[in-house]
N, C-alpha and C positions, 0 to 999 in steps of 0.2 A: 244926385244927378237927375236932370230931367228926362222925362219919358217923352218919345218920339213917337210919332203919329204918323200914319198917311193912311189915305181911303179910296176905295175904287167903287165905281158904278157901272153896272152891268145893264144892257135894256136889248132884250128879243132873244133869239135862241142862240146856242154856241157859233154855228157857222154862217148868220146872217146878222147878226147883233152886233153892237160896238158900246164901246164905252169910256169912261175917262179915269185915268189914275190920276192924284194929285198929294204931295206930301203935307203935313200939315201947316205949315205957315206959308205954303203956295209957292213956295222956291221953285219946284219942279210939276208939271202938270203935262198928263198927254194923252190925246185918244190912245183907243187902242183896239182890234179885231179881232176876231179869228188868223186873218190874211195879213196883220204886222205879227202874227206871233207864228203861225206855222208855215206861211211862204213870206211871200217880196212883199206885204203890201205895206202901205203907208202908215206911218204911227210907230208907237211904241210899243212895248211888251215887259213883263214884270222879266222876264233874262234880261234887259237891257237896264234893269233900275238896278237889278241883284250887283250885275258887273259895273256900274257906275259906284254904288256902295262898296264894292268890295274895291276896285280901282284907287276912289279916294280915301278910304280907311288905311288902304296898305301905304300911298303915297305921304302921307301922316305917319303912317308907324317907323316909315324910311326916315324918313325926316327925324324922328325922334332918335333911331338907333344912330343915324348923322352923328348928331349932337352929341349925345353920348360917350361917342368915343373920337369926340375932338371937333369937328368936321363942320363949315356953316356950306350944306345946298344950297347951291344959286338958283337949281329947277332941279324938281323930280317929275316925268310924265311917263304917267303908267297905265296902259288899253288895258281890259279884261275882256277873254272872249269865253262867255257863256255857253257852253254844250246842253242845249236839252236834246235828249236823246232818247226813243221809244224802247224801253227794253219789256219783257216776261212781266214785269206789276205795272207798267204804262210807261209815261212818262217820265223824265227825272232828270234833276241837273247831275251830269255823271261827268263834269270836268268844265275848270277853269283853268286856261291860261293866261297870267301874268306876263306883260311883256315892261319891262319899267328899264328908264332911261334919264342918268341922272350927270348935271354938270354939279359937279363937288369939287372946287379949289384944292389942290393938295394931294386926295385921295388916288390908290393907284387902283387899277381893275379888279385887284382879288380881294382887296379891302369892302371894297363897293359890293360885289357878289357875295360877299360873310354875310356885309351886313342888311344885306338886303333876304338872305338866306333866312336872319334872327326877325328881321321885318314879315317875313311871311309867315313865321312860327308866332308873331306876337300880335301880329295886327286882328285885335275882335271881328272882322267880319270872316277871314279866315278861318278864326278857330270855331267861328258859328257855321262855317260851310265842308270843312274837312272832314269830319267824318265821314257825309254821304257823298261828296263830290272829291277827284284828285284833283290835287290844285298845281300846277308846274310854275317855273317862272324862270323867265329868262331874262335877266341883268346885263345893263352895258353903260359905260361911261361916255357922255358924248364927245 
């Protein structure tokens, strides 16, 4: 398997500095601040690349456990909304939630919620984030 890259550049101090995140083959690229990462401001922030990763890895893993047991998705679309949260050792991601919504031919709602249950148990960005963060998810057929 190949090894995945991305890099970030940092220039001036924490709360007046900005910089740029970019993945390695340039798919994804974005400034980024102090003011896109702990208020409203403009840009991106490394919670919003985690939640885009973990977002599209689970909507893949959906997709997979689909197939598995019968089923072809027509769409899975699935937000993740990243909690950084300041507790006693600083900061930390202390919870994602999963919101995923899927048109599946066939399938009835508790089917879709299994397997999407087995999609969050098996999807890799999950099981790299579960330990230190809860992860909830809430499933629906459209």
């Amino acid at each position: 398997m190949p090894i995945r890259t991305a890099s970030a550049q940092w220039q001036g101090n924490l709360t007046e500095g900005s910089g740029t995140m970019k993945t390695g083959k340039g798919g994804i690229q974005g400034n980024y601040s102090f003011k896109s990462r702990f208020e409203e401001g403009e840009g991106t922030n490394p919670e919003e690349l985690i939640g885009a990763a973990h977002a599209g890895c689970f909507s893949m893993a959906l997709s997979a456990e689909l197939a598995n047991a019968g089923f072809t998705g027509t769409s899975v679309q699935t937000t993740a909304k990243v909690h950084l949260d300041k507790g006693d050792a600083g900061f930390g991601v202390t919870r994602i939630d999963l919101e995923t919504e899927g048109t599946v031919p066939g399938a009835d709602e508790a089917t879709f919620v299994k397997l999407a249950e087995q999609a969050k148990a098996n999807c890799p960005i999950s099981r790299l984030l579960s330990p230190g963060a809860q992860i909830s998810l809430s499933a629906k057929l459209a």
